[in-house]
C-alpha positions as CSV (number, residue, x, y, z in Angstrom):
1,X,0.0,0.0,0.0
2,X,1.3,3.7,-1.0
3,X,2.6,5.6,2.0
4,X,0.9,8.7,2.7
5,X,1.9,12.2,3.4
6,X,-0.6,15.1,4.4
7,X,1.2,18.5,3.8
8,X,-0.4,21.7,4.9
9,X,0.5,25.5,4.8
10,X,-1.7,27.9,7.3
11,X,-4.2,29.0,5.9
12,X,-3.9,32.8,4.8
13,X,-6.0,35.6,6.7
14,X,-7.7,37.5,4.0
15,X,-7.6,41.0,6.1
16,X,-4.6,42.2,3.4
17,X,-3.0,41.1,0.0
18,X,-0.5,38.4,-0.2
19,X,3.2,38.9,0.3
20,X,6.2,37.3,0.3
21,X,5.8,35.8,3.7
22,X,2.8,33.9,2.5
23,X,4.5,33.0,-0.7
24,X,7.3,31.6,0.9
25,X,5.7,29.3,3.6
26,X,3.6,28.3,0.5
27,X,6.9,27.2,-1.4
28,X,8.3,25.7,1.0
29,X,5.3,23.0,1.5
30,X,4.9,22.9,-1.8
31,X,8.7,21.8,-2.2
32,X,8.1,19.3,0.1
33,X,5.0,17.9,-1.7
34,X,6.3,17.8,-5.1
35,X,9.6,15.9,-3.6
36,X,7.2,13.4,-1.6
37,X,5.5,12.9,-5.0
38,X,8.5,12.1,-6.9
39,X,9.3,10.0,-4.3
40,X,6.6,7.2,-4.2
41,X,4.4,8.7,-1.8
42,X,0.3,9.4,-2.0
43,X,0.3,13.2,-1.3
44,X,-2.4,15.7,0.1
45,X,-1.5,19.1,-0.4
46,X,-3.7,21.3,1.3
47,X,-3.7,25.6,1.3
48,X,-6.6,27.8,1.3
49,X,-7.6,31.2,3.2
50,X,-9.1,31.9,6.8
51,X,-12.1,34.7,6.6
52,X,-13.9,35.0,9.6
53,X,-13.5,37.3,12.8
54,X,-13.8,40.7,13.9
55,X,-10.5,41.7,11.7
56,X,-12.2,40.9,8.5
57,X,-15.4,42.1,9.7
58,X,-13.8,45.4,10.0
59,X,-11.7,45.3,6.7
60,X,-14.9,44.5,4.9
61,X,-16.5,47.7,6.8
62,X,-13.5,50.0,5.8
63,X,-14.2,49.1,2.0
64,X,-17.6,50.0,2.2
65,X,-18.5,45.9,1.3
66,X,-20.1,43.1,3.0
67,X,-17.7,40.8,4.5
68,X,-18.1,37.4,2.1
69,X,-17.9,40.1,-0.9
70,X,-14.8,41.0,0.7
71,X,-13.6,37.8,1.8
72,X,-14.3,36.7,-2.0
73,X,-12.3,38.5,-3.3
74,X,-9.2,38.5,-1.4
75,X,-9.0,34.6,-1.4
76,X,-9.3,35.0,-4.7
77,X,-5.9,37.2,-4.9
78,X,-4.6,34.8,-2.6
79,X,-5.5,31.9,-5.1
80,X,-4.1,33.6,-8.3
81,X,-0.6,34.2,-6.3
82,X,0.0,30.4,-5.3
83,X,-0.6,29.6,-8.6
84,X,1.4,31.9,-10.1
85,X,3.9,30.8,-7.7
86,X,4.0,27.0,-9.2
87,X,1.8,25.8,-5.8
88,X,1.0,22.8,-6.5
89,X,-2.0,22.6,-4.1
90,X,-4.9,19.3,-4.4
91,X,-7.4,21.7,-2.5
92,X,-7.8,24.6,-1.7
93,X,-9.8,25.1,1.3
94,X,-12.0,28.8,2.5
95,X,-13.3,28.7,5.8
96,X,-16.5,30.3,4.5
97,X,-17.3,26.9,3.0
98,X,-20.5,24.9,4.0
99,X,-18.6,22.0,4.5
100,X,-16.3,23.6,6.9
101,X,-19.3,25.0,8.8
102,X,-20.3,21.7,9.5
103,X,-17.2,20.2,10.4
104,X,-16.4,23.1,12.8
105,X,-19.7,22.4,14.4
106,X,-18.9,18.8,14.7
107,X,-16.0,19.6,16.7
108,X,-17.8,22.1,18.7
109,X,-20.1,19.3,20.0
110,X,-17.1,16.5,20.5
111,X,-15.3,18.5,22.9
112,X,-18.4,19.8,24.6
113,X,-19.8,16.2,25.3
114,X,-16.3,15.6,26.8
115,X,-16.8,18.1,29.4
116,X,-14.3,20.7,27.9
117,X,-16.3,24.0,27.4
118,X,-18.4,25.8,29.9
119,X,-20.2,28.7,29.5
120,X,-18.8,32.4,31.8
121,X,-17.5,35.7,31.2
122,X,-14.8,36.9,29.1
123,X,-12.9,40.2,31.1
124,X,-9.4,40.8,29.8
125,X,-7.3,42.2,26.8
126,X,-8.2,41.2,23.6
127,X,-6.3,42.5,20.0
128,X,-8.7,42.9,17.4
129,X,-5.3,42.9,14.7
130,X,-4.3,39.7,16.4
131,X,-7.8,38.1,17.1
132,X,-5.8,37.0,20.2
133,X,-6.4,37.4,24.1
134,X,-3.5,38.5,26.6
135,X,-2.7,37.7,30.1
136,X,-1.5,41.6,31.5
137,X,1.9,40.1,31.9
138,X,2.5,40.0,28.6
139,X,1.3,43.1,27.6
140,X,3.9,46.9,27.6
141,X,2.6,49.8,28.4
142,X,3.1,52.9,26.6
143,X,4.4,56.7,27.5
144,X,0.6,57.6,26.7
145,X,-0.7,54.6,29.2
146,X,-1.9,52.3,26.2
147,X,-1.1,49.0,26.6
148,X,0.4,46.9,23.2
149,X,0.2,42.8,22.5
150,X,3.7,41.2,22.4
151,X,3.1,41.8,18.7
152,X,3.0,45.8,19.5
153,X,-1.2,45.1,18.9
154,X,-3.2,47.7,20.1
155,X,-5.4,45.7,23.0
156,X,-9.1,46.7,24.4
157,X,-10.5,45.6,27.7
158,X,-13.2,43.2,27.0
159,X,-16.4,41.8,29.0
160,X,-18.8,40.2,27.3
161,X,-20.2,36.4,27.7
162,X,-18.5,33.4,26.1
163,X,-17.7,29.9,25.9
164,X,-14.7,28.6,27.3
165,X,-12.3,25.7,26.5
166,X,-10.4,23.7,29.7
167,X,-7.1,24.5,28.6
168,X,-5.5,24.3,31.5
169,X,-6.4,20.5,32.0
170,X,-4.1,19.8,29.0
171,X,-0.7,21.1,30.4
172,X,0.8,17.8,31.3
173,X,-0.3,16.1,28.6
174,X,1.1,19.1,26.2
175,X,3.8,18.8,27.7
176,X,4.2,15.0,27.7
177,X,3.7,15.3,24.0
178,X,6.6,17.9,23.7
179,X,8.8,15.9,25.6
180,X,8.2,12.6,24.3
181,X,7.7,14.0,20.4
182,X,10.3,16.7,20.2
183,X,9.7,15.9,16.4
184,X,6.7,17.7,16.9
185,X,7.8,21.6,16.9
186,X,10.7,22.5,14.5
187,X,12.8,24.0,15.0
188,X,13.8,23.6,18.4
189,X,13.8,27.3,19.4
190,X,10.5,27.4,18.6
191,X,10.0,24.4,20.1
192,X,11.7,25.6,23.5
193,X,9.4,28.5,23.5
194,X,6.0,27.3,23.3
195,X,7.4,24.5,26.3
196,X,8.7,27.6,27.9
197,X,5.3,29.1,27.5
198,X,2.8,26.3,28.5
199,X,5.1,25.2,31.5
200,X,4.5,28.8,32.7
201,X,0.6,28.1,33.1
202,X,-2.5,27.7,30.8
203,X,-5.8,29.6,31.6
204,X,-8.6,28.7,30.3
205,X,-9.8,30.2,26.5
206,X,-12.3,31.8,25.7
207,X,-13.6,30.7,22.1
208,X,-17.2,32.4,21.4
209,X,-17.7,36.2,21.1
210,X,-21.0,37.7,21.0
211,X,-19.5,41.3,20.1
212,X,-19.9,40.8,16.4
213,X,-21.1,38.0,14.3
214,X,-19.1,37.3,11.0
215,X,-18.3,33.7,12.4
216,X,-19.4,30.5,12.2
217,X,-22.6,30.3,14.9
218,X,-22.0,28.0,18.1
219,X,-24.1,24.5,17.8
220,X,-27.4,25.8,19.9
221,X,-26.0,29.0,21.3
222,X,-27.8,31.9,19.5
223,X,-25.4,35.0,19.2
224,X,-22.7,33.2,19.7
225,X,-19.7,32.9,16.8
226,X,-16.8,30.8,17.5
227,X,-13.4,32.2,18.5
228,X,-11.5,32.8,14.8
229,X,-8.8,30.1,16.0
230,X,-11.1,27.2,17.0
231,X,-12.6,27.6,13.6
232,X,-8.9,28.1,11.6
233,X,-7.3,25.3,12.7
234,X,-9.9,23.1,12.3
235,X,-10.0,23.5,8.6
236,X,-7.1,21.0,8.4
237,X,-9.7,18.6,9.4
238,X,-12.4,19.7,7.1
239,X,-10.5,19.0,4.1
240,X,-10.0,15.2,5.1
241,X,-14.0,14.7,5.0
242,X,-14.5,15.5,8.7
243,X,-16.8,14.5,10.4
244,X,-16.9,11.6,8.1
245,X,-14.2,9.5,9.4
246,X,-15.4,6.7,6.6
247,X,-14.5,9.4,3.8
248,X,-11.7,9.1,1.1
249,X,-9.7,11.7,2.4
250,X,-9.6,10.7,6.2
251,X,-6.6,8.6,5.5
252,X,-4.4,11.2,5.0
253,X,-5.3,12.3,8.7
254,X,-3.4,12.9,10.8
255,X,-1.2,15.7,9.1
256,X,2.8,14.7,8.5
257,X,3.3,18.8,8.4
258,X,1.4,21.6,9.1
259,X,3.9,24.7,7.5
260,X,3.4,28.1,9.8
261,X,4.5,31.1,10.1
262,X,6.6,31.9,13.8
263,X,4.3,34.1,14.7
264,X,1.2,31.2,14.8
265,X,3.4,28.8,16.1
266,X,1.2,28.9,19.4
267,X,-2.0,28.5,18.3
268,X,-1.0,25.5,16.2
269,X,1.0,23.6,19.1
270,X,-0.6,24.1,22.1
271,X,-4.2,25.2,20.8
272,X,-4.6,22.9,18.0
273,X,-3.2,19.5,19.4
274,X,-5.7,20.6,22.7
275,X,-8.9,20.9,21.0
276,X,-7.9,17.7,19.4
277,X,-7.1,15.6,22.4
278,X,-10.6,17.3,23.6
279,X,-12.3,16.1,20.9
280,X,-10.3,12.8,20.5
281,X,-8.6,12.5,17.3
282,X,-5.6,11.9,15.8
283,X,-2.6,15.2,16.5
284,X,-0.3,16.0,13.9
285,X,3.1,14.6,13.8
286,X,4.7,18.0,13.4
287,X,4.3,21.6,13.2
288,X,7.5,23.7,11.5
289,X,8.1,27.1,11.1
290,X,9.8,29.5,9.3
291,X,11.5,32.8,9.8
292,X,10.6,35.9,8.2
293,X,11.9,37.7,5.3
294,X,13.4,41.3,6.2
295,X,13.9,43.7,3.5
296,X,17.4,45.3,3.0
297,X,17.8,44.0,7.2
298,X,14.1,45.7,7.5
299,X,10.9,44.5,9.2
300,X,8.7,44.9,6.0
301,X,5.5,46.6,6.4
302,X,3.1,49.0,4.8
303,X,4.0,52.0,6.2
304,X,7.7,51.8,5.6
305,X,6.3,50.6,1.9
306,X,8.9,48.2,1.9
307,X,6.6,44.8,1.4
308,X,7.5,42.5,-1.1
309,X,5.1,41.5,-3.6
310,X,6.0,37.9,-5.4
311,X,4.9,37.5,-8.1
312,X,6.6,41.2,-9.2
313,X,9.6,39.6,-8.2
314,X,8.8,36.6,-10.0
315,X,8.4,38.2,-13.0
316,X,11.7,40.3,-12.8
317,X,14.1,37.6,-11.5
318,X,12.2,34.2,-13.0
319,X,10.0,32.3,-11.2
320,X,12.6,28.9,-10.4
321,X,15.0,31.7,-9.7
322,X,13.0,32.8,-6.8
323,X,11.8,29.7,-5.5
324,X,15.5,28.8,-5.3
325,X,16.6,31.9,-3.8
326,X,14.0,31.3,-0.8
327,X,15.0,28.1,0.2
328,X,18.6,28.3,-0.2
329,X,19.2,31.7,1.2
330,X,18.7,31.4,4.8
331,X,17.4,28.3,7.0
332,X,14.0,28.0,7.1
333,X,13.3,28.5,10.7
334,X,15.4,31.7,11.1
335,X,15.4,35.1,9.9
336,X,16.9,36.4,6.8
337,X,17.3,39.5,4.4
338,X,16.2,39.7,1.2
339,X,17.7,42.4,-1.5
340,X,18.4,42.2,-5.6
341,X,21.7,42.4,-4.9
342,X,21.4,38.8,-3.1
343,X,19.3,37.3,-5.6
344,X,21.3,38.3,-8.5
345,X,24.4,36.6,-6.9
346,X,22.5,33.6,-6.4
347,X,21.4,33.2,-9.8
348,X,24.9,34.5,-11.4
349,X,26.8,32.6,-9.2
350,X,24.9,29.0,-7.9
351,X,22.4,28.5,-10.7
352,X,24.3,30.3,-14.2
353,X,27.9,29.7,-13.6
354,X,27.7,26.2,-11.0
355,X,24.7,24.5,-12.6
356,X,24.4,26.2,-15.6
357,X,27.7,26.1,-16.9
358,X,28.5,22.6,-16.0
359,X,25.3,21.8,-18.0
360,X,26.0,23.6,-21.1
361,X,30.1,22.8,-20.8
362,X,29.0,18.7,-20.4
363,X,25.9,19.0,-23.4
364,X,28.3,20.9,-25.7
365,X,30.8,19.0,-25.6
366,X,28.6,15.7,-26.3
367,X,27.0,17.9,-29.3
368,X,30.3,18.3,-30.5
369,X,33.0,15.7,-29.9
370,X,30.4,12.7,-30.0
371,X,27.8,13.6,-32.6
372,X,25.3,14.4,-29.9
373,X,24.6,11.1,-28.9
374,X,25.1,9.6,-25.4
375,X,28.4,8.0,-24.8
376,X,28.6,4.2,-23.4
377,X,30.1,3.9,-19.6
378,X,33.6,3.4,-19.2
379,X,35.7,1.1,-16.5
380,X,35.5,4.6,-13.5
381,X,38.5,5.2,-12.2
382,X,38.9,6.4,-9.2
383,X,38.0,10.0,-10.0
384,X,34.7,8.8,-11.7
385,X,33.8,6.5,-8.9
386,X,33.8,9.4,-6.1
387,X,31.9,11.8,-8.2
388,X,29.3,9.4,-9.0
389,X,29.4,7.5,-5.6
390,X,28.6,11.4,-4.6
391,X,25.6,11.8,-6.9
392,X,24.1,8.6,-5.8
393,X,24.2,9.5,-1.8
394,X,22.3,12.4,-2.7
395,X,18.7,11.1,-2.7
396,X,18.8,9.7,0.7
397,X,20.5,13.0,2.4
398,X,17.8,14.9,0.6
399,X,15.3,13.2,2.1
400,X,16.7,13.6,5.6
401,X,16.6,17.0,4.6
402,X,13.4,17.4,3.3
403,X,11.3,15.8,6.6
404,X,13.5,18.3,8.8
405,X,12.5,21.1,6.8
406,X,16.1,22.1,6.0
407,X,15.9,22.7,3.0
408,X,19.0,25.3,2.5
409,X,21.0,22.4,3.9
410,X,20.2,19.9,1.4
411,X,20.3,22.5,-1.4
412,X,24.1,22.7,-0.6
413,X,24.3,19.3,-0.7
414,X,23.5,18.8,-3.4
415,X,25.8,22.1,-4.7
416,X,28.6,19.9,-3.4
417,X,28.0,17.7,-6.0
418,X,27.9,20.1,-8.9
419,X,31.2,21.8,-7.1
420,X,32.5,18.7,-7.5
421,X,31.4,18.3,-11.2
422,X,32.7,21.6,-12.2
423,X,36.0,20.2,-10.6
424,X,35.9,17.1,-12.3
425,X,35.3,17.9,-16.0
426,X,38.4,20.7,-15.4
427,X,40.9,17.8,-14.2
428,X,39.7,15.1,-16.8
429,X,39.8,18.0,-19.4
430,X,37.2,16.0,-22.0
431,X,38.3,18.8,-24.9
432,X,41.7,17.1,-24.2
433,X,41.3,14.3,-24.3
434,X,39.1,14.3,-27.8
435,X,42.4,14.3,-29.3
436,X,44.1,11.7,-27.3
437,X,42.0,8.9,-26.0
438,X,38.2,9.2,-27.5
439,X,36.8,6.3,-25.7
440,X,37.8,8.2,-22.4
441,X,36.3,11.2,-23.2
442,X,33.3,9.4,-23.7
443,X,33.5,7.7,-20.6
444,X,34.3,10.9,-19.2
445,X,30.8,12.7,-20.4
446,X,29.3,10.0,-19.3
447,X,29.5,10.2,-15.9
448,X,28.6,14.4,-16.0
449,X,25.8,13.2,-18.2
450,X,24.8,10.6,-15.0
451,X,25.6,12.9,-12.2
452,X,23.5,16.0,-14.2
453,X,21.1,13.7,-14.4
454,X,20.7,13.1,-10.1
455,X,20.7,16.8,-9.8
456,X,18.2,17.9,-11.9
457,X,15.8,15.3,-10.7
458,X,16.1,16.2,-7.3
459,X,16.3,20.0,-7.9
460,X,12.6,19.4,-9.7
461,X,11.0,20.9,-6.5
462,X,12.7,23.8,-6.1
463,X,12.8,24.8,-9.6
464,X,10.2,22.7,-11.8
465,X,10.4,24.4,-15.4
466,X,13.9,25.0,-15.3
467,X,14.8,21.1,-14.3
468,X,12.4,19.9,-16.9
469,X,14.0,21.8,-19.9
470,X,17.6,20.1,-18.2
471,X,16.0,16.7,-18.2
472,X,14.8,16.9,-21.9
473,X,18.3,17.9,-22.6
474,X,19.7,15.3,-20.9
475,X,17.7,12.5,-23.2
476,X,15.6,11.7,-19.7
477,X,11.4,10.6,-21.0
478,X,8.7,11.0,-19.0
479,X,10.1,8.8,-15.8
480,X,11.8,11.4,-14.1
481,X,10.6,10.0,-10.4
482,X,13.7,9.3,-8.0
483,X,12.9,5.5,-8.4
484,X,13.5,5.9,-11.8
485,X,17.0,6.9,-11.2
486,X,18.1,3.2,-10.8
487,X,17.6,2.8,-14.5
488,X,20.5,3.6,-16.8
489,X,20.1,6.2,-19.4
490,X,20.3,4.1,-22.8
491,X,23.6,4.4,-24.4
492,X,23.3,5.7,-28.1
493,X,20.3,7.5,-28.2
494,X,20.7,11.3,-29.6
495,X,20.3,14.3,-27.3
496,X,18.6,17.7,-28.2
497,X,20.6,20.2,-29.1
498,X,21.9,22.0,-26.0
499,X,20.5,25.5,-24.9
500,X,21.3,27.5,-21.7
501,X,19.0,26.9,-18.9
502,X,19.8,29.9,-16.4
503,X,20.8,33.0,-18.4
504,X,23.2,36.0,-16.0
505,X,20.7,38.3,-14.7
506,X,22.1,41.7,-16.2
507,X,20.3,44.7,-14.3
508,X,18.5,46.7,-17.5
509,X,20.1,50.3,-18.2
510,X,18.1,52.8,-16.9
């Protein structure tokens, strides 16, 4: 039976326009999917947009709409960017959906029955930017007396009747789960935070308002919506066929990855894997988050009018271009800085002159010394041996890699091996030996055409279009899985002309 894998971004607040932030936890996932895919396994991709909650509300009131106009068309923004961002999604979920209406209310009820939500009053600080409550310890006060969220969220005193869940009966068992999963929060900073944070107390939380309705009603509780959160996470859920545990999707519960931004890290490892226990299903095996992007060493945000928008920089750099520069630039759980002048280094230096030229240089010389057909293996030496001994350790580090999330790791493992390439064919000189021994030039080719093969099948995550046009260069049909890497290329067949895969990035004049 195929192995599953159930691969999940957060799903994208629709109270602003997509930026890089959302693109990049979206390419991230989606690197992960389409390398699970080529790998044998049975993947869900899931992605989709969160609209509910007194933030939206507002939004929707600002622009003079109703909020599911609103809500429309935001996801719909949302939508068009992962796609023009290669995401290669197999749902894509809204919270507005009938089908997540009833699931929420499902688990709503589970947890209820189990004696996990009473009814009382809700009196504390609340951020409406944040649709998150604060104890007063965590809050700063201001010169002007105002009190700010850890987040610098403006907060309101709130009182108003609402539901609330027994967190604070699942410490120890969080905490059990942290300790005998650390698997389960990458990476382990964040990991030793939300500990940190849930060994320090959990209070009880509140998840019904009755201060504004654009929510999803509480089963039999009339003015009631449920907290934004409760209903979020569980649309993770939703998309497997809850609460039809018999549907076709259920098997891909529970989630192998849920993909987060820092900031949410809390909500998805100590709220989420509560209401579950509560409700008694299966937890995720792991929640990972990433960094954020920081522009020229620069929070980005609207008012500095420094945000990033994707796919502009998609269509100036090339889309593979930045999906590379993403992963490989910084590890995925920490911080990093993004500027042109460190994109066009990485696709001048890593992808033209490494990859690129080692391509071309290997191709050309096949088009031109050997009548553009593949050479027959030779008896390796030594030399040939380590390179290709290299290339063929490469699938099993990448997928250590990949299910740790570090993904700018395994990129430069794999750049080891075209190092090593470039080294290669410039100590074997091929153009040499043309003249002197042909069979060995042959032989030679060879094993760059074998090793260009490895590396363009396992870059076909990161950079899809660009690793396709390699592997039609390279002679390679339609099985361009990893399994199918245990299968020779067959010797004599003729190889497409050659043509350059990553051109230099040359700023236009202005």
């Amino acid at each position: 039976m195929t192995q599953t894998c159930f691969i999940t971004t957060p799903i994208y607040y629709v109270n602003g326009a997509p930026h890089i932030g959302h693109a990049y936890t979206s390419i991230a996932a989606d690197v992960m999917a389409r390398f699970k895919r080529l790998d044998g396994y049975d993947v869900f991709f899931l992605t989709g947009t969160d609209e509910h909650g007194q933030k939206v509300e507002k939004a929707a009131a600002d622009k003079g709409v109703d909020p599911q106009t609103f809500a429309d068309t935001v996801s719909a923004d949302f939508r068009a960017m992962s796609d023009a961002m290669g995401i290669s999604y197999d749902d894509w979920i809204r919270t507005t959906e009938e089908r997540h209406k009833v699931s929420c209310a499902e688990l709503w009820r589970r947890i209820e029955k189990n004696g996990d939500i009473y009814l009382g009053h809700y009196e504390g600080w609340y951020a409406v930017r944040d649709e998150a409550f604060y104890d007063e310890a965590e809050l700063t006060t201001r010169p002007d007396g105002s009190k700010v969220a850890p987040s610098g969220a403006p907060v309101e005193w709130v009182r108003e009747p609402s539901y609330f869940f027994r967190l604070s009966a699942f410490q120890d068992r969080l905490l059990k789960l942290y300790e005998e999963h650390p698997e389960f929060i990458a990476p382990s900073s964040r990991r030793n935070e939300v500990t940190s944070f849930v060994k320090g107390g959990l209070n009880d939380l509140s998840i019904s308002r009755t201060t504004f309705n654009w929510g999803i009603q509480v089963p039999d509780a009339p003015g009631h919506v449920m907290y934004v959160w409760l209903d979020a996470l569980n649309n993770y859920v939703t998309a497997c066929g809850f609460p039809d545990e018999q549907a076709p999707r259920w098997k891909y519960w529970p989630a192998d990855v849920h993909f987060v931004g820092k900031d949410i890290i809390r909500f998805h490892a100590v709220y989420w894997p509560a209401f579950l226990m509560a409700a008694g299903l299966p937890l995720p095996r792991r929640v990972t988050s990433n960094g954020w992007w920081l522009m020229d060493g620069e929070k980005m945000s609207k008012s500095l009018g420094n945000v990033v928008e994707p796919r502009k920089l998609a269509e100036i750099f090339g889309l593979d271009q930045i999906r590379y520069f993403l992963l490989r630039e910084k590890p995925f759980g920490a911080d990093g800085s993004l500027s042109h002048a460190a994109i066009i280094s990485r696709i001048n230096v890593d992808l033209a002159n490494d990859l690129g030229n080692l391509a071309q240089r290997s191709l050309s010389l096949v088009a031109r010394n050997c009548g553009g057909v593949l050479p027959t293996r030779g008896t390796p030496t030594e030399d040939d041996k380590a390179l290709l001994d290299a290339a063929a350790a490469l699938p099993d580090l990448m997928r250590a890699h990949i299910d740790r999330q570090t993904f700018h790791d395994g990129l430069e493992e794999v750049w080891k091996v075209i190092r090593a390439a470039n080294g290669y064919i410039d100590r074997q000189a091929p153009w040499a030996l043309n003249k002197t021994d042909k069979a060995r030039m042959g032989a030679v080719l060879r094993v760059l055409v074998d090793t260009i093969r490895v590396v363009a099948t396992l870059l076909q995550p990161f950079m899809p279009a660009s690793m396709a046009k390699m592997l039609d260069q390279l002679g390679v049909g339609d099985q361009r899985n990893f399994a199918a890497l245990a299968m020779p290329l067959p010797e004599g067949q003729t190889l497409p002309h050659p043509r350059g895969v990553f051109p230099r990035y040359v700023e236009p004049a202005t």
